[in-house]
C-alpha angles and dihedrals in degrees: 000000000000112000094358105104098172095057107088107193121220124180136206131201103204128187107219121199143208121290117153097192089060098066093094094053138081148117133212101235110120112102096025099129092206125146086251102020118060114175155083131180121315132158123259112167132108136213116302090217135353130288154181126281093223098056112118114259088244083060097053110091115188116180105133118104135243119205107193085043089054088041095048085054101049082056095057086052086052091050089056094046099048087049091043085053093052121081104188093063101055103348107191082016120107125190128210138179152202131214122205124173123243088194075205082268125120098222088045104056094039089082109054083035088058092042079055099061092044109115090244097256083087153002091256130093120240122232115214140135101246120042089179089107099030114129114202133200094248113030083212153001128242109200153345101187107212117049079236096072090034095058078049098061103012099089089041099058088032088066092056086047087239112155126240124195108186115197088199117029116108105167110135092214095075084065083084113096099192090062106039107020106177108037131121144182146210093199137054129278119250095241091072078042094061088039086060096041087052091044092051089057097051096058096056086042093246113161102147113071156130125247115204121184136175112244106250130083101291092053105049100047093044088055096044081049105047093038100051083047088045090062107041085061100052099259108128122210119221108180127030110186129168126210113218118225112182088055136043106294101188095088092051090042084068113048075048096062090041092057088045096054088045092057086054092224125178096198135041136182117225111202107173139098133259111280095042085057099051089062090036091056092039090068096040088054087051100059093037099243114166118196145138108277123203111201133195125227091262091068108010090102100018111132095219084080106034098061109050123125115264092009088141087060097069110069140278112318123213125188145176111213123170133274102257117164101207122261099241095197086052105092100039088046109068079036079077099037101048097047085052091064096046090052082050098053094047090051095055105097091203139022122222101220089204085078092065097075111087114234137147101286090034102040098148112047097161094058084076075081107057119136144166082269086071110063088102075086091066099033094064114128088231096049100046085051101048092041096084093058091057088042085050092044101053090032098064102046076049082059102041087055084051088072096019083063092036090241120188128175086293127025134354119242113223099024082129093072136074120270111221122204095234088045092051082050100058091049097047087059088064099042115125112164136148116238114188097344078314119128105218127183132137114243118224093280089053101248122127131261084246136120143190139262126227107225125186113210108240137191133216115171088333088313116122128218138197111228116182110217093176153337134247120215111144096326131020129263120190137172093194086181089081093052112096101215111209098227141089114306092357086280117166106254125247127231108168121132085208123029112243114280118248127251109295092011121114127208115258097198116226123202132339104328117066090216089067109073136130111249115249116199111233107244126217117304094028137076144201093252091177128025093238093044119149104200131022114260123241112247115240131250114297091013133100138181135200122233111306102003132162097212146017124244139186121262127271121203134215136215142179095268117200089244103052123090100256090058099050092047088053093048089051090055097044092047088056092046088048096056081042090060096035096049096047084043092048094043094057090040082059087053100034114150094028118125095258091049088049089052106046086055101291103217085012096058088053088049089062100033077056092049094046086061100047089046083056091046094037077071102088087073093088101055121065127049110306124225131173102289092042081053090047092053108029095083102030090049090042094048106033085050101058086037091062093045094050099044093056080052083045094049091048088046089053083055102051086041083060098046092049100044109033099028086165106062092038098103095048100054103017085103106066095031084060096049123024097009082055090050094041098055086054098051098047087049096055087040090056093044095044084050083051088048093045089056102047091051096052087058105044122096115240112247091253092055091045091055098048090053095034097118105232110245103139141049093221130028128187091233108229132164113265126265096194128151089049104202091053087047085049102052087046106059085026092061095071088052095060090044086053091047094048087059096043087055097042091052116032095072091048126123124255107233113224118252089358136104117267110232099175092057088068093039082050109043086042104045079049098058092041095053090042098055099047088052102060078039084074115061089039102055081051095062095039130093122240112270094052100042080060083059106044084048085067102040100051087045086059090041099049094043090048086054087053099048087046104045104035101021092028106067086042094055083054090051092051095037097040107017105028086148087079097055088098116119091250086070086053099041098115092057103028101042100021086243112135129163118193120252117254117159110352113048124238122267 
C-alpha cells in the first residue's frame, strides 16, 4: 500500500464453489485492514452453468457460491493473522491481503492478476525494460486452485519473476522452469500422483483398465501421464475418455461408460476434478454399474460426490488425497470470527441494500451473514485436509521475508526497503521450516517434500468415511486388509484382459494391448526367464531345460547302480550263468585227461570254459559309475574273452572239417591238428581281436573327453562308455560272430559217425544260437536308449554264453554224469583218431 512500508501485500487467487445453503448468508470483511481482521470485499462466486471459453468477460456472471473456495480464503486470512500474532516471525512487520475471485474462468482471473503486477501508485502496469528494480503492488500470489487458471497467469507472472506459490495445481508441467519460472506449490505434483496410482495397480495385480479425465488441464496431463507410465509398466489401458466442461457433458458420459463396459474392465481411474465427477458418478449410479474406482486428489474428498444418492452402490472407491497434518487454532478460530461478524451485524443499526448485489469489489453479499451456525463450512473433510496446503503456502513466503528482511526475535533490519518480486523468489527456493511437527522446503523444481495418502470410501448408515489404508511418498505403502471390497466374499477384485500364464509358458500377444496374449508353453532347451516374457529364452551353453521351465540346469547323469532293479535282475543272471560255467568247469576238470575231455580240447577246453567265466565276470563293468579305466576295459574284456572261447570251437570245428572231408590225409597231420595248429588257431584269433581292440581303443574318445564335448541337450542322461567310433565298436563285437559262423559252416554239413559221439551236432546247434542271438541283437540295441542299451549289452552277452555252455558243455557233462560208460575212446574215435564211418541205421550218440 502507498506510504505504509510495514504492510507487505499477498494475494490469493482463490476458486470458490457451489453451495446453495450459503446464499443468506455474508460479512463485509474483506478489505478491513485490522489487526484480526484482515478483509474487504472481494468476489467469490463461480459460473451458474457452463459456458463457452470464448464468452466476453461482461457476459460471465458468477454469483453462486463455492464453499471450499470461500473456505480456502478464509484460511488464508487465518494464515495472515496467526503469523501477524506471532512476533517472532515478522516482528514490526505487519501482512495484509487481498482476495479476488477466479470464478475458474480466464477472462475472469487476468484482471486481479494484472492489478497484482501494478507498482502500487496505481492500478496500471508499467512498462519498462528493466523490471530489476520494479516494486508491485503484491510481492506474490497465493493460488490459483486448478492447473487450468494457473497455465493462464503462471507465465505472466513468471516473466515479472512474481512468485507464485498454488495450494492446488498439480499439473507436472509447471515443473518446468523455463517455462514458469517463478511458480511454486504446497502439494504434490501429479507425476508422483500417477506413480501412486501405477504403483496401486500393481499391487492388486490390475493391468487391464480404463482411464477417464475431465477435459481441462489437469485432466489431460494426468491421463497422458498415467497412460504412457501405464504402459511402461505393463498396464494396459483400455479405454481413454475425456469429459467436456465447458458443454454439456451428459451425452459424452455416456458413450464413455458404454466403451468402458465393452472393454469389460474391472478398474477404472478417475482424473478430474470435482465438478466433472459428480455428473460422472450420477450416471454410473443410474445404470447400475459397480467397479473399483481409482480416484485423484481434486475429487477424492469433494462433497458433491460423496454425497449422492446411492454413491455406495457403486463399487469400492479408492482415492489419493494429500498429505495434509491438521491446523489445531482453526476451529476455534473462525468460532471467533465468526461470532465477531454476527456481533457486527446485530450491532448495525441499518443495512444498505446496494450491498447486496455481488460485484467485483462485493463479491460475497451473503457473508455479511456468517454465524457460529456456520462452522460446518470449515469443518468440511475436504477442507481440513486442503487447509494445510493455504497455511503452507502464506507461512513460508512469511518465511522467506523473514530472511529477505534479516529478522531476528525483535525487530527486522531492513523493513524499511522495497521488496522487490525476483528478490522474494530467491529467498522462497531456500526456504526449510517445520509447520506444525511438519518438515516443509521446495525442491529445485519448486514442488513440496510432501506426499499423499490412499483412502477407501466407507459407509456407515448411508454416511461415508474416509479411511486411510496407507500413504505414498516415493514408494507405496499399503495395509489392504483394511480395504472392504465390495464383492463376493471380500475378495480383491480382478481386472486383467488374459489370465496369468502358467510356470514355463510365455505370453503371444493378440491384438492391439500387450496385456492381452495366448500362453505358449516354453519347449526343451528354453526357459520363461520373466513372467511377462514374450518369447522363451534360449539355455545357455552346457545347460538344458525340459518343456515349460523357469530355468536352465546343468545336466545329471544316471547310471545302473548296484541297488536299483535292472541291476539286480542282471547280477542274478550272471550269477546263474556263472554256476552254470563253474560247475561244468569244475566238472571236466574232474574228468581231465579222459577221452571226452580230450576231445572236446582238452587244455583248450579249460581255457574257454576260463574265459567264459571271466566274460561273465567281466560283466560288472557295466554297473557302477563308469570312469575312464572301466571305459578302457569294458569292451576289450567283453569282446577278447568270447573270441578265445569260440576260436577253440572254431579250432574243433577245423578238425572235424578235415576228417570229413580228407579222410585220407587225416592220420598223417591230426596231430598236430590236435596239438600246435589248435593252439595256433586260438592264438592268431586273440591276437586279431586284441589288434581290433587296440584300435578301438585308440579311437575312442575317454569318458571324460566324451563329457566335455557331449552337446547339452538334456537335463538327465543314463552315463555309458562311448562307442564311438561305431565301426570300431562294430568289428569288435562283430569278430566273435564270424568266428561263430565259421564254425557253424564248417560243422552243419558234416557226417554223423556211426556209434560215436557227434561232436558237430554240439559245434553246430551252439555256434547257431550264438550267431542268432547276436544278430537280432542287432537291430534292437540300435533302436534302444542308453541305458538300456547298456542292459540289453549284458543280457545278450549272458544269453548268448549260456547258449554256448547248454548246447555245446552241456551234452558232454550228461555223457559224463549219466552215461559215463561211453567215455572210452571208441566213443571219441572220430575225434580223437580221425576215423569216422558214416551212420547208417543206428544214429550216432
Amino acid at each position: 500500500m502507498p506510504g505504509q512500508n510495514h504492510v507487505l501485500l499477498l494475494c490469493c487467487l482463490c476458486s470458490l464453489g457451489s453451495a446453495n445453503w450459503l446464499q443468506n448468508i455474508g460479512t463485509n470483511l474483506f478489505r478491513s485492514r485490522g489487526d484480526i481482521m484482515l478483509g474487504g470485499l472481494f468476489p467469490i462466486n463461480e459460473l451458474t452453468s457452463n459456458l463457452s471459453q470464448r464468452e466476453e468477460p461482461s457476459d460471465i456472471q458468477c454469483n453462486r457460491i463455492n464453499s471450499l473456495g470461500l473456505a480456502l480464503s478464509l484460511v488464508m486470512k487465518f494464515s495472515v493473522d496467526n503469523i501477524n500474532a506471532d512476533p517472532n516471525v515478522l516482528p514490526g512487520v505487519r501482512l495484509g491481503f487481498e482476495t479476488y475471485d477466479t470464478c475458474q474462468q480466464p477472462a475472469v482471473i487476468m484482471k486481479p492478476t494484472l492489478l497484482f503486477l501494478s507498482n502500487g501508485t496505481t492500478e496500471e502496469v508499467a512498462v519498462k525494460c528493466n523490471y530489476t528494480d520494479y516494486a508491485t503492488r503484491a510481492v506474490a500470489v497465493i493460488g490459483p486452485l486448478t492447473s487450468e487458471m494457473s497455465s493462464v497467469v503462471g507465465k505472466l507472472l513468471g516473466f515479472f519473476l512474481m512468485p507464485q506459490i498454488s495450494y492446488g495445481s498439480t499439473s507436472d508441467k509447471f515443473s518446468d522452469k523455463q517455462l514458469y519460472p517463478s511458480f511454486m506449490r504446497t502439494v504434490p505434483t501429479d507425476k508422483w500422483q500417477v506413480v501412486a496410482m501405477v504403483e496401486l495397480l500393481k499391487v492388486f495385480g490390475w493391468n487391464w483398465v480404463a482411464v477417464v479425465a475431465s477435459e481441462d488441464e489437469y485432466g489431460r496431463q494426468g491421463q497422458r501421464q498415467f497412460s504412457a507410465l501405464a504402459s511402461k509398466e505393463n498396464i494396459c489401458v483400455a479405454y481413454e475418455g475425456l469429459i467436456p466442461i465447458y458443454s454439456d457433458p451428459v451425452p459424452t458420459i455416456k458413450d464413455i461408460l458404454e466403451s468402458v463396459n465393452e472393454t469389460k474392465v474391472g478398474v477404472v481411474v478417475l482424473f478430474s476434478l470435482a465438478q466433472p465427477a459428480a455428473k460422472f458418478f450420477k450416471e454410473v449410479i443410474l445404470r447400475n454399474m459397480t467397479s473399483v474406482w481409482v480416484g485423484s486428489t481434486a475429487w477424492a474428498l469433494h462433497n458433491d460426490i460423496s454425497t449422492l444418492p446411492n454413491i455406495d452402490k457403486v463399487g469400492t472407491i479408492l482415492a489419493f488425497a494429500d498429505m495434509s497434518p491438521p491446523l489445531a487454532l482453526l476451529d476455534p478460530y473462525f468460532q471467533a470470527l465468526f461470532s465477531q461478524i454476527q456481533q457486527q451485524r446485530l450491532n448495525q443499526s441499518s443495512h444498505d441494500p446496494t450491498l447486496d448485489i455481488p460485484s467485483m469489489d462485493n463479491p460475497c453479499p451473503a457473508c455479511w451473514y456468517l454465524s457460529p451456525d456456520n462452522m460446518s463450512l470449515v469443518k468440511d473433510t475436504l477442507l481440513q485436509r486442503n487447509a494445510f496446503s493455504v497455511y503452507a503456502a502464506v507461512y513460508s513466503v512469511a518465511q522467506a521475508l523473514h530472511s529477505l528482511l534479516g529478522c531476528n526475535a525483535t525487530i527486522c533490519q531492513q523493513s524499511s526497503y522495497k521488496i522487490y518480486p525476483w528478490q522474494l523468489l530467491e529467498e522462497l527456493k531456500n526456504v526449510s521450516l517445520d509447520i506444525n511437527g511438519t518438515h516443509f522446503e521446495f525442491d529445485d523444481e519448486g514442488n513440496p517434500s510432501m506426499g499423499y495418502d490412499l483412502l477407501v470410501w466407507t459407509w456407515k448408515k448411508s454416511q461415508v468415511k474416509f479411511r486411510e489404508i496407507g500413504n505414498f511418498y516415493l514408494n507405496l505403502s499399503i495395509n489392504s486388509t483394511l480395504i472392504e471390497w465390495h464383492t463376493v466374499s471380500n475378495r480383491v477384485p480382478q481386472s486383467t484382459c488374459s489370465a496369468d500364464c502358467g510356470k514355463g509358458e510365455v505370453r503371444r500377444v493378440k491384438g492391439f494391448h500387450s496385456c492381452c496374449f495366448d500362453c505358449i508353453p516354453c519347449e526343451e532347451g528354453t526357459f520363461q526367464n520373466h513372467t511377462d516374457d514374450i518369447q522363451c529364452t534360449l539355455c545357455p551353453s552346457g545347460k538344458w531345460s525340459t518343456p515349460s521351465s523357469q530355468s536352465c540346469v546343468y545336466p545329471t547323469y544316471t547310471y545302473l547302480t548296484w541297488n536299483c532293479y535292472e541291476s539286480l535282475g542282471l547280477v542274478l543272471a550272471g550269477v546263474v550263468v556263472l554256476v552254470c560255467e563253474v560247475s561244468v568247469g569244475v566238472l571236466f576238470l574232474r574228468h581231465r585227461g579222459t577221452p571226452m575231455v580230450d576231445a572236446a580240447g582238452g587244455a583248450l577246453c579249460g581255457l574257454s570254459l576260463l574265459c567264459l567265466i571271466g566274460c561273465s565276470a567281466s560283466l560288472v563293468l557295466f554297473l557302477g559309475k563308469p570312469g575312464d579305466l572301466v571305459c578302457r576295459l569294458q569292451l576289450p574284456l567283453n569282446a577278447i574273452f568270447p573270441t578265445v572261447t569260440l576260436s577253440t570251437i572254431l579250432a574243433t570245428s577245423l578238425q572235424i572239417l578235415y576228417v570229413t572231408e580228407f579222410p585220407e590225409k587225416i592220420s598223417a597231420h591230426l596231430h598236430t591238428f590236435r596239438g600246435p595248429g589248435s593252439w595256433l588257431v586260438v592264438l592268431a584269433c586273440s591276437g586279431v581281436q586284441a589288434g581290433l581292440c587296440a584300435w578301438f581303443v585308440q579311437e575312442a574318445p575317454t569318458l571324460t573327453h566324451f563329457r566335455t564335448n557331449l552337446e547339452v541337450n538334456f537335463v538327465t542322461r543314463f552315463l555309458s562308455c562311448p562307442v564311438t567310433p561305431l565301426l570300431n565298436f562294430g568289428i569288435s563285437l562283430g569278430f566273435p560272430g564270424v568266428l561263430a559262423l565259421v564254425s557253424f559252416m564248417c560243422t552243419f554239413m558234416a557226417l554223423k559217425p556211426a556209434g560215436q559221439y557227434n561232436m558237430a551236432r554240439d559245434i553246430t546247434i551252439s555256434t547257431l544260437a550264438y550267431c542268432v542271438v547276436w544278430v537280432i541283437f542287432v537291430p534292437i540295441y540300435t533302436g534302444l536308449d542308453d541305458k538300456n542299451k547298456s542292459i540289453a549289452h549284458v543280457s545278450v552277452t549272458l544269453i548268448s554264453h549260456m547258449g554256448l555252455v547248454a548246447a555245446y558243455f552241456f551234452p558232454k557233462c550228461h555223457l559224463l554224469l549219466k552215461r559215463p560208460e561211453l567215455n572210452t575212446a571208441d566213443h571219441f574215435r572220430a575225434i580223437l583218431e580221425g576215423t569216422i564211418t558214416p551212420a547208417q541205421e543206428q544214429p550216432a550218440q
